[in-house]
N, C-alpha and C positions, 0 to 999 in steps of 0.2 A: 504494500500500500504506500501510495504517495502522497505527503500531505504539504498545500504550500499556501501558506499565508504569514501575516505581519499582524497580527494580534493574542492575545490569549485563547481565542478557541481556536487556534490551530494548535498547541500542547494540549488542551484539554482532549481534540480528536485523538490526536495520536496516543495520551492516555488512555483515553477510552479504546483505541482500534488491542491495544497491546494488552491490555486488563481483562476483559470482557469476553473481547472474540479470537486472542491470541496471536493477532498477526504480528511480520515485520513491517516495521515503518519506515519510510524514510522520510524526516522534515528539512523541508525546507524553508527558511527564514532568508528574509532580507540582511544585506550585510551591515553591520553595528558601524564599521568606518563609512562605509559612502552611503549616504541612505538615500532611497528609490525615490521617495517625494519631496516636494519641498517644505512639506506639511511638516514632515521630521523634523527633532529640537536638532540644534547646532551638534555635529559629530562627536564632541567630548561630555555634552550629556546622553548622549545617546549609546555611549559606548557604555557609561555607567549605567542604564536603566537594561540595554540591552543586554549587555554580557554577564552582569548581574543573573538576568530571569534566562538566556542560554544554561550558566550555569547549574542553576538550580532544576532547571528540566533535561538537562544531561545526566546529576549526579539521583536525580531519580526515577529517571526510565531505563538506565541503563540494567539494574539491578534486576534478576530475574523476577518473573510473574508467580506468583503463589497458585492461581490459578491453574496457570499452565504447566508448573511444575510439581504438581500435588495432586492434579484431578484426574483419577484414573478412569478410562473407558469412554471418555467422551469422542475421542476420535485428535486431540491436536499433539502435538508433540512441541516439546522446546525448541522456540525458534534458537537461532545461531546466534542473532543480532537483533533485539529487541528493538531500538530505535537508532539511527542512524539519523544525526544533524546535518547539513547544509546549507554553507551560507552561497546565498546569491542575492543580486541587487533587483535583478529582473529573470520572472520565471521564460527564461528565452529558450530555444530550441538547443543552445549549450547548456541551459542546468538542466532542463529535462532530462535531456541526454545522461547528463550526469547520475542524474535523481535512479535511472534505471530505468524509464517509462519506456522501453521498448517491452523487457519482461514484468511491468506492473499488469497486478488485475484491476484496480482500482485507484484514481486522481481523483483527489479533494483540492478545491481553487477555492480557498475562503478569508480572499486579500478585502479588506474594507473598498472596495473598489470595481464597482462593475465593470465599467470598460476592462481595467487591467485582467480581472476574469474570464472576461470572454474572450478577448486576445490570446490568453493564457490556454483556454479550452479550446480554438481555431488551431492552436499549435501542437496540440496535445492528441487529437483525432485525426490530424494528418500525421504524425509519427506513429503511430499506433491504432487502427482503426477498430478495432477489437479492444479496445480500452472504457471502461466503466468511467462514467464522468459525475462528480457530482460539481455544483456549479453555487454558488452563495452570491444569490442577487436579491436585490430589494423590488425590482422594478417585477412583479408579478407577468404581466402581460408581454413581455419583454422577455422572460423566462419560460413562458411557455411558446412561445414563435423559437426560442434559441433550441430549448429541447426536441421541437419538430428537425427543425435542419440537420442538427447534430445525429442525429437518428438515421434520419437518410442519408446522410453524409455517410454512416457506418455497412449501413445499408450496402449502397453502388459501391463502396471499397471491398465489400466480403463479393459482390458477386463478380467483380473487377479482375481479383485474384481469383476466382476458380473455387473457393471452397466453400461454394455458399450450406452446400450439408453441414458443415464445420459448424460453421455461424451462428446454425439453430442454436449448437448446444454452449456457446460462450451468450455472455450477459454485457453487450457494449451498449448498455443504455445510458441516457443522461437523464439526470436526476437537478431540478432547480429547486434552490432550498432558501428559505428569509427563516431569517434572525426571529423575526417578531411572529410569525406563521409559527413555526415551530415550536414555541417556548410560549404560546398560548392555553395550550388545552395544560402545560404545567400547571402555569399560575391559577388557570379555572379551577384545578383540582386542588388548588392549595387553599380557595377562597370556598371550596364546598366541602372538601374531606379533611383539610390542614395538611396536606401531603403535596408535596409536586412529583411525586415519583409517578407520573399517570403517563398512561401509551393512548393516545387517541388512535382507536380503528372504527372506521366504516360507521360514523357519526358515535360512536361508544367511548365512556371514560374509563379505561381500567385501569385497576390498583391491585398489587399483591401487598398481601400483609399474614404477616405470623402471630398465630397462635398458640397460647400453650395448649398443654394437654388436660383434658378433661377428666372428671372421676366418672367411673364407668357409673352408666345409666341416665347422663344429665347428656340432657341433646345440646349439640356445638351451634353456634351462632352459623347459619346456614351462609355459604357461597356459590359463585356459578361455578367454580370446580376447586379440585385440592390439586396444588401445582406439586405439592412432594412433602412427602413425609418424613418428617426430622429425625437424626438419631434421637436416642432415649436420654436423659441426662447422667452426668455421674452416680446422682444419689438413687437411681431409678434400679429396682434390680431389672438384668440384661434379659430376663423369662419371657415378662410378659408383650415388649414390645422392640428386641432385641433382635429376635428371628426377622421382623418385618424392615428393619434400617442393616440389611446388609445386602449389598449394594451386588453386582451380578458380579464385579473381579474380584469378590469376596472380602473388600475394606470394609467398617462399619462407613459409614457415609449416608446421605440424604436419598431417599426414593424418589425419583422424580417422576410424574404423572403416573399416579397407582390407578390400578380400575378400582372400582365400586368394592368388590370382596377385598381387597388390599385394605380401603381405607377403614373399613367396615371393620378388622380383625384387628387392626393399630390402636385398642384405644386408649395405650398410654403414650403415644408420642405427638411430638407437636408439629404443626399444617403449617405449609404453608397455601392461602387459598386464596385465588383471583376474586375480584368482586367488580363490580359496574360501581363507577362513583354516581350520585346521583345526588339531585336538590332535593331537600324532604321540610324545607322550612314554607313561612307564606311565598305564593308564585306569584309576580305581574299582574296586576290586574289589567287589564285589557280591555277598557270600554269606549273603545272610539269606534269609529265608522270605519268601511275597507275604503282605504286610499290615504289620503293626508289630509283630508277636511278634519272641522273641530270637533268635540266630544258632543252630542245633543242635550248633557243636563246644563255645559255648559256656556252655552249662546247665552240665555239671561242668566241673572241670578236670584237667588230665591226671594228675595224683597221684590225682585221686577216680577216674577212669574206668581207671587200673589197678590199684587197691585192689576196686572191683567185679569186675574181669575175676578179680582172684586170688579171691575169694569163689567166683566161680561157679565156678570149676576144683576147687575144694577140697571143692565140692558133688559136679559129678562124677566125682570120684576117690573119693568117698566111697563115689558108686552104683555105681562100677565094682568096690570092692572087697568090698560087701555083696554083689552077684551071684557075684562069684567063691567067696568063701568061703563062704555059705550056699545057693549055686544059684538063688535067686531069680529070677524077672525084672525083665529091666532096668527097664523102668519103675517094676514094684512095688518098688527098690532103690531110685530114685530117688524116689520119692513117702514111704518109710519115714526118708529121709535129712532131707527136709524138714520133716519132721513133729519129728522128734529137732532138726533146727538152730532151729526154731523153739519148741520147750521145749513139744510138746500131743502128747506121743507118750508111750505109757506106760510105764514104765522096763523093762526087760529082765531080771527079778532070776534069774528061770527058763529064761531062754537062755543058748545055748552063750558061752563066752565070747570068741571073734569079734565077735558077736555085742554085748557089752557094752561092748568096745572101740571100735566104731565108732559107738556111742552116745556114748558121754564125746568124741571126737572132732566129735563132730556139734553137740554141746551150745558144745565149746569154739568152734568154726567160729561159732555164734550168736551168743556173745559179740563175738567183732569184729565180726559183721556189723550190730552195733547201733550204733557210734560211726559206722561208714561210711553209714547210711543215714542219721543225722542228719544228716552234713555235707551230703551231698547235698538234702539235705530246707532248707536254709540256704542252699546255694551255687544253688540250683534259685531260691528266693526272692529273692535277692539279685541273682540276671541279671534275673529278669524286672522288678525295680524298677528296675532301671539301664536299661532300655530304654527308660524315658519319661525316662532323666537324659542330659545332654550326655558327651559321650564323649571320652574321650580319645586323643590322635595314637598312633597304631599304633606297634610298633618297627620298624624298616627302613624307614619312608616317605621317600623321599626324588621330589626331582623336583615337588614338587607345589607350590600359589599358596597364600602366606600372605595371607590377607584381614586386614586391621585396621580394625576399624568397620564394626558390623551396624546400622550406623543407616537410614535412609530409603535411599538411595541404595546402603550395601553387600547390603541385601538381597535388590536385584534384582541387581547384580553373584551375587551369590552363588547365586541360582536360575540364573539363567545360564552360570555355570562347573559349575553341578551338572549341569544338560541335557546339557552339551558331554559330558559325562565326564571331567572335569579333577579330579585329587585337591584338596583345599582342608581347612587350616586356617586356623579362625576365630580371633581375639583381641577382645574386649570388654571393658571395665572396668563396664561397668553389666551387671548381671543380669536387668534388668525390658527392655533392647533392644529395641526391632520384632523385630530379625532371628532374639533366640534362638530366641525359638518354631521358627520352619522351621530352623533349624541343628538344637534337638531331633527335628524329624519327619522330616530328610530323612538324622538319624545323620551328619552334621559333625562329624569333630572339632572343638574349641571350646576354647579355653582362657581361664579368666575371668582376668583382673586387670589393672591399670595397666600399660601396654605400656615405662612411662618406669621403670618397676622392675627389680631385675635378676633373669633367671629368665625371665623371662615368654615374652621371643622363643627362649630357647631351649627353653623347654617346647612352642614349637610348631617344632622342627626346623628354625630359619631358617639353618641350616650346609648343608643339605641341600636347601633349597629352590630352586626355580627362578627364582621371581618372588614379588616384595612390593608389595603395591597397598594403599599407606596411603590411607583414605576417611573416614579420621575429619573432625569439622568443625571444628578448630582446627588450622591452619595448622604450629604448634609442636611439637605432636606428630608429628603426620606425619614434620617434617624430624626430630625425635630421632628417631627408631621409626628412619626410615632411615639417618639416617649409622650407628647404631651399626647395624643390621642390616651396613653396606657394610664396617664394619670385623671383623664376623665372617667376611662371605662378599663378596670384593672384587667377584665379578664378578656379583654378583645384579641380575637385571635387576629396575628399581625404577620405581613409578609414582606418584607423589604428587596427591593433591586440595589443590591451595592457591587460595586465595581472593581471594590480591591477585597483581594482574600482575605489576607490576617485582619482588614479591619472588619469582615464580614464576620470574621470568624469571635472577636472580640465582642461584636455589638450584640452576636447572638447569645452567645455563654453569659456576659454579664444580661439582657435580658430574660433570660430563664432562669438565672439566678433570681432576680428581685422579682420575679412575677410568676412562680413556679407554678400555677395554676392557670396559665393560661399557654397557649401556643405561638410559638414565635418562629420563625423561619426566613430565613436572608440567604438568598441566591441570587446567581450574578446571571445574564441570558447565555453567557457561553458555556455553564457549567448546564445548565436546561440543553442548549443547542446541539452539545456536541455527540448525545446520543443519538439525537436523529441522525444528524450527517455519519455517525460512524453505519447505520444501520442502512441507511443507502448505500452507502461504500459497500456493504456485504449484498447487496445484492437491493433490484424497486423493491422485493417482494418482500423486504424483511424491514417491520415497524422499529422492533424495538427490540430489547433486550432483558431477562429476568435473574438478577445474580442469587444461585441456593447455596451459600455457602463457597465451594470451591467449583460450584458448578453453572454453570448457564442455561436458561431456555429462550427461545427466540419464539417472538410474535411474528408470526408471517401474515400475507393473503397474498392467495394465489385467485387466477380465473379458473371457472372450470373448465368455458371451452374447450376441447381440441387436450384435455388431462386428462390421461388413461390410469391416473388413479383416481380420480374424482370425478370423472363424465358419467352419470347413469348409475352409480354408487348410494348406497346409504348411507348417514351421518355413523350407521353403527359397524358398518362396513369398511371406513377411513378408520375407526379407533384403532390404536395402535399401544397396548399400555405400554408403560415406561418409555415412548415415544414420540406419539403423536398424537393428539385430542382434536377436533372438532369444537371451535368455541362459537364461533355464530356464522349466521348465512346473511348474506346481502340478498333478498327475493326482489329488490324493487324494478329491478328490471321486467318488461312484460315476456310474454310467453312469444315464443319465437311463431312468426305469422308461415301459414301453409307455403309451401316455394309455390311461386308465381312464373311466367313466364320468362319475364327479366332475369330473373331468380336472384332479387334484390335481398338482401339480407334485415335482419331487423336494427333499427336504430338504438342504441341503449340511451336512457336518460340521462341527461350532463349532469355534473356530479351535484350541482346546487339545488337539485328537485329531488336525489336519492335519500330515501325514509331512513332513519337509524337500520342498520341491521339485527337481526332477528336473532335472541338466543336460542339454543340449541333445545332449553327444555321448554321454551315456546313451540318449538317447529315438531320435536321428538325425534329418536333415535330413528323411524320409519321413513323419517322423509328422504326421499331422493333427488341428488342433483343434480338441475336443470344445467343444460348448456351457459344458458346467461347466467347465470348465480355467481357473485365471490363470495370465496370461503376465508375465514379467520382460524387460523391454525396457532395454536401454541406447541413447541415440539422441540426435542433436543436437535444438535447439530447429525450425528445421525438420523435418527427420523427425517428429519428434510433431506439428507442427502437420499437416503432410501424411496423417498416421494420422488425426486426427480431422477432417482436409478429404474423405480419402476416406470416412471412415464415415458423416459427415451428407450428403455430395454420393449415396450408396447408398439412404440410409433413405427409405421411402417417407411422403412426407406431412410429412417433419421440414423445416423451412424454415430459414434461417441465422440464428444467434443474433445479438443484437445485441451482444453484452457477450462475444466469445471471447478471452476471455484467456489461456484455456489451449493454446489452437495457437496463440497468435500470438507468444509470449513469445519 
C-alpha cells in the first residue's frame, strides 16, 4: 500500500493500513527542507514541526504489529517492512516510481489539495493501470465525474494489453473520499449512542460493543448478532465456558461469529454483539406543508384567529336577528348583514326600526373588522418572509443535539442528524457559513452569534439539551463552548473536534475526571477518516473494520448480480459460522422487469431515494436473493476470501486473477 499526503491523516492511514489489516506501507510525505506550497511556515520551522512528527511516526510504526504477530489462523503473516517513509516534494512520476507503484495494490492521495490529487491520481493510472485508487477531494461532484474517467481509463488499459480475463479478477477501482462525508455518521453516532466507533452501511448505524457474561438463566440484552465470543476470565473456572473460546489452531482466543448453538452453550463468557444505533428520544416534529410554504397554525396568531372567530359570530348573530325580527330568510339576512358590515348597503331611513338598528350594529361590527384584517394582512406577510429566514429554538425543546459549527464538516453532521430525526440546534458566529443555507431549507433552528459570548448557548436551550458536539475549527472554542456548557448542565454528554492529540488527549482525561458521570469524547476528523480510506484501500466493497482483540472482522457489501455465491441463495445458505454472516439486505431496488425486445435492462434507484436496508430477522433466514439486492456481510479475512474463491472458481470462462488482493488479505 501506498500512502501520500502532507497532513496527519496520512500517518493515521498508514496506522490504521498496518494495525488493522496488516499491510506494508509505504508513506510518502512532502520534504521538511523545500516545502511543496507556499502555504508552508519558513523551512526552519518546518523542519522542527516536521521532523519532529517524521520522527515520532517512524519510531512507532516501525515496531512490529501485535496483531499480526500474535493472531493465529486469520490468514496474514508478518510483513518484512511495516512502514517505509519517503520524502518527496511532489508526488511526481519519480516518487511514484520510487514509492513502488508499479507493484502496489492500493494509492491513497490524501494531500489537503485537490488539484495536486488528481494530478497525482492522472499519474498514478497511467503507470499502473490495474492500480486501486482512493482519491480525498472535497468537491463531491467533481469526485464523482473523476471516479467515472478513472475507471475507464483502467478499463481501455486492461483491454489495451490483452488480458482483459485478468482484469475481472484485480480491483482497479477509484474510490473518492471527503473528510466531512466520512467522519459524519461518527459524530451522528456519538450524539445518539456517545460512541463514534459507528460503520454507516446501506442507510444503517452500527456499533459493536462488549458485554460481560451473564448468570445463567437471566436473558442478555438482545443484538442483531454476536460478532464473537470472548475467552473466559482468569477467575472463571476453564469447565464451563472454556471448551467454547478455543479457537480452531487450538490457542485459547476469541470465537469469532458463532452460530446460534455456539452462543447458546457459552453462557459464561462474554459477547461481543453488533447493534443498529438508533434515536429512541423525542423525534422532529414535522408540521409544515410539502414544499417550503409556512406552517398553517402559523399564518395568524392566536389573538388574531380569535378576534376573527369573534367577527364572524357577530356576523351571524346579526343574521340570526335580522330573520327573527323582520322574517327574512336566512341567507337573505345574512347577505343584507354583509352588505351593511361592509358600508355598500343602502341606508334604511324608510325601514322599521329593527331594522335600523341592526344597520348601525353592522356598520359598527365593520369598523373592527378593518384593524383585524390589516393585522392579518401583516402577520400573513410577515410568516411567509420568515420562512426563507433561520428560525428560532421552539419553547419546550428539550432533549435534542446542540450543533456548534456549520462549517465543512458540521454540515454533513447536520444532514445527518436531520435524516435520523434527531431534534438539532445550530450555533454559528458567521452568517455567510456553508451550513446556513441547509439549516434555512431544512427549518433548523439556528442561533447566530459568538458561542464565547454570554447568551448565546442558552439561547439554544443547552440546560435542556442532550448532547453538544462542538465542530468548530479552533480547538479553543470548542473547549470554552464546552466546559461552560458542562457547568450549566453537568451531565451533558459532550463531543469535541480538537486538532492536536496530546491536547485532545488532556482535555478528555481531565474532563472525565471532574464530570465522571457524564460522557465526554474528543476526536480529531483524521483519526474518524482514516478508517474509511484504509477500508477503500482494501478493496469498494469493504466498509469498515471490527478489532476482537488480536483479531479483525470486516464489514463488507457486495452486489449480488452476476455472484455465484449469493445469486439465487438463501440468507441461511450464505451462513458460514466462524466466517461469514449475513447482516442485512438492500431490497429497494425493484424486481427486475420481463426482457423486452431491446432487452433493456432495469434501472436501479440513485442512491438518494434507497430505503435503509432491511435486517436479516426482518427478511428471515428463507429469503432468497434477488439479482438486484446488496448484501451486508460481516466476515473474517478468510471468509471473504473464500466468497470470492467461490465466485471466480463458479464463473464461466473467468480465469484466476493475478493480483487478488482482495481474498487474500
Amino acid at each position: 500500500m501506498v500512502v501520500c499526503g502532507d497532513d496527519a491523516l496520512a500517518h493515521r492511514l498508514a496506522a490504521e493500513l498496518r494495525d488493522v489489516y496488516g499491510e506494508r506501507v509505504t508513506l510518502v510525505v512532502p520534504s521538511a527542507q523545500e516545502p511543496h506550497r507556499p502555504r508552508i511556515p519558513p523551512p526552519a520551522r518546518a523542519l522542527g514541526r516536521a521532523g519532529a512528527l517524521l520522527g515520532r511516526v517512524s519510531a512507532a510504526m516501525v515496531r512490529p504489529s501485535p496483531l499480526l504477530s500474535e493472531a493465529p489462523g486469520d490468514g496474514a503473516e508478518p510483513p518484512e517492512e511495516t512502514v517505509r517513509i519517503l520524502e518527496a516534494a511532489q508526488p511526481d512520476d519519480a516518487a511514484l516510481t520510487e514509492a513502488g507503484i508499479a507493484g502496489a495494490g492500493a494509492l491513497a492521495l490524501v494531500y489537503d489539495d485537490d488539484e495536486l490529487n488528481i494530478h497525482a491520481a492522472l499519474r498514478a493510472r497511467r503507470l499502473n493501470p490495474r492500480l486501486r485508487l482512493v482519491i480525498r477531494l472535497y468537491n463531491r461532484k467533481l469526485g464523482q465525474h473523476l471516479e467515472e474517467l478513472l475507471d475507464q481509463a483502467a478499463a481501455v488499459a486492461a483491454l489495451g494489453s490483452g488480458d482483459g480475463g485478468d482484469a475481472e479478477g484485480a480491483d482497479a477501482s477509484t474510490t473518492v473520499l471527503s473528510d466531512a462525508d466520512t467522519v459524519a455518521p461518527a459524530l451522528a453516532g456519538a450524539a445518539v449512542a456517545g460512541t463514534s466507533k459507528v460503520i454507516e452501511a446501506d442507510g444503517l448505524l452500527l456499533r459493536a460493543v462488549e458485554r460481560t457474561p451473564v448468570s445463567p438463566g437471566q436473558p442478555g440484552e438482545p443484538g442483531l448478532c454476536t460478532l464473537a465470543l470472548l475467552p473466559a476470565s482468569a477467575g472463571e473456572p476453564a469447565g464451563a465456558s472454556g471448551a467454547a473460546t478455543v479457537s480452531a489452531a487450538g490457542d485459547e482466543g476469541p470465537v469469532l461469529l458463532p452460530d446460534e448453538a455456539a452462543t447458546a452453550a457459552a453462557t459464561g463468557c462474554g459477547t461481543v454483539v453488533l447493534e443498529t444505533v438508533s434515536y429512541t428520544g423525542r423525534p422532529v416534529r414535522r408540521r409544515w406543508l410539502r414544499g417550503r410554504g409556512a406552517p398553517l397554525t402559523s399564518l395568524f396568531s392566536r389573538r388574531l384567529r380569535w378576534s376573527l372567530a369573534g367577527v364572524v359570530g357577530a356576523v351571524l348573530a346579526l343574521a340570526v336577528a335580522s330573520s327573527l325580527t323582520l322574517g327574512e330568510d336566512p341567507v337573505h339576512a345574512v347577505y343584507l348583514s354583509l352588505l351593511d358590515l361592509f358600508a355598500i348597503n343602502d341606508p334604511a331611513l324608510h325601514d322599521p326600526a329593527p331594522r335600523k338598528v341592526l344597520q348601525l350594529l353592522s356598520g359598527l361590527t365593520g369598523l373592527l373588522l378593518l384593524p383585524v384584517l390589516v393585522a392579518a394582512a401583516f402577520e400573513g406577510l410577515g410568516t411567509f418572509r420568515s420562512a426563507s429566514a433561520l428560525r428560532r429554538p421552539p419553547r419546550g425543546l428539550s432533549g435534542h443535539v446542540v450543533l456548534l459549527g456549520l462549517g465543512k464538516v458540521g454540515t454533513r453532521v447536520l444532514a445527518r442528524l436531520h435524516e435520523m430525526g434527531i431534534p438539532v440546534v445550530c450555533i454559528e458566529g458567521d452568517p455567510e457559513a456553508r451550513g446556513i443555507a441547509l439549516a434555512r431549507r431544512l427549518r433548523v433552528p439556528t442561533v447566530l452569534g459568538d458561542v464565547t459570548q454570554e447568551g448565546v448557548l442558552e439561547a439554544a436551550m443547552i440546560e435542556r439539551a442532550a448532547t453538544l458536539l462542538a465542530l468548530t475549527s479552533e480547538d479553543t472554542t470548542n473547549l470554552e463552548a464546552s466546559l461552560y456548557a458542562r457547568s450549566v448542565h453537568p451531565r451533558l454528554r459532550v463531543t469535541l473536534r480538537l486538532f492536536d492529540d496530546r491536547f485532545a488527549t488532556a482535555v478528555y482525561r481531565t474532563l472525565r475526571a471532574a464530570h465522571p458521570g457524564a460522557l465526554t469524547r474528543s476526536r480529531s476528523v483524521t483519526y474518524l477518516a482514516a478508517p474509511a480510506f484504509a477500508g477503500a484501500m482494501m478493496g469498494r466493497e469493504i466498509l469498515g473494520a471490527i478489532p476482537v482483540e488480536r483479531r479483525v472482522l470486516l464489514i463488507a457489501r457486495f452486489a449480488v448480480r452476476g455472484h455465484a455465491g449469493l445469486e439465487g441463495r438463501t440468507v441461511a445458505e450464505v451462513l458460514r459460522p466462524g466466517r461469514l454472516r449475513v447482516l442485512a439486505v438492500d431490497t429497494s431496488a425493484p424486481d427486475d422487469p420481463e426482457p423486452d425486445a431491446a432487452g433493456a435492462a432495469a434501472t436501479p434507484p440513485p442512491a438518494e431515494e434507497r430505503t435503509p436496508a432491511r435486517l436479516v430477522h426482518e427478511l428471515g433466514d428463507d429469503y432468497v436473493l434477488r439479482p438486484q439486492d446488496r448484501v451486508l456481510l460481516v466476515a473474517t479475512r478468510q471468509g471473504l476470501g473464500e466468497l470470492h474463491a467461490r465466485n471466480r472458481g463458479t464463473a464461466a470462462g473467468a480465469g484466476p486473477g493475478r493480483d487478488d488482493r482482495a481474498s487474500q488479505v
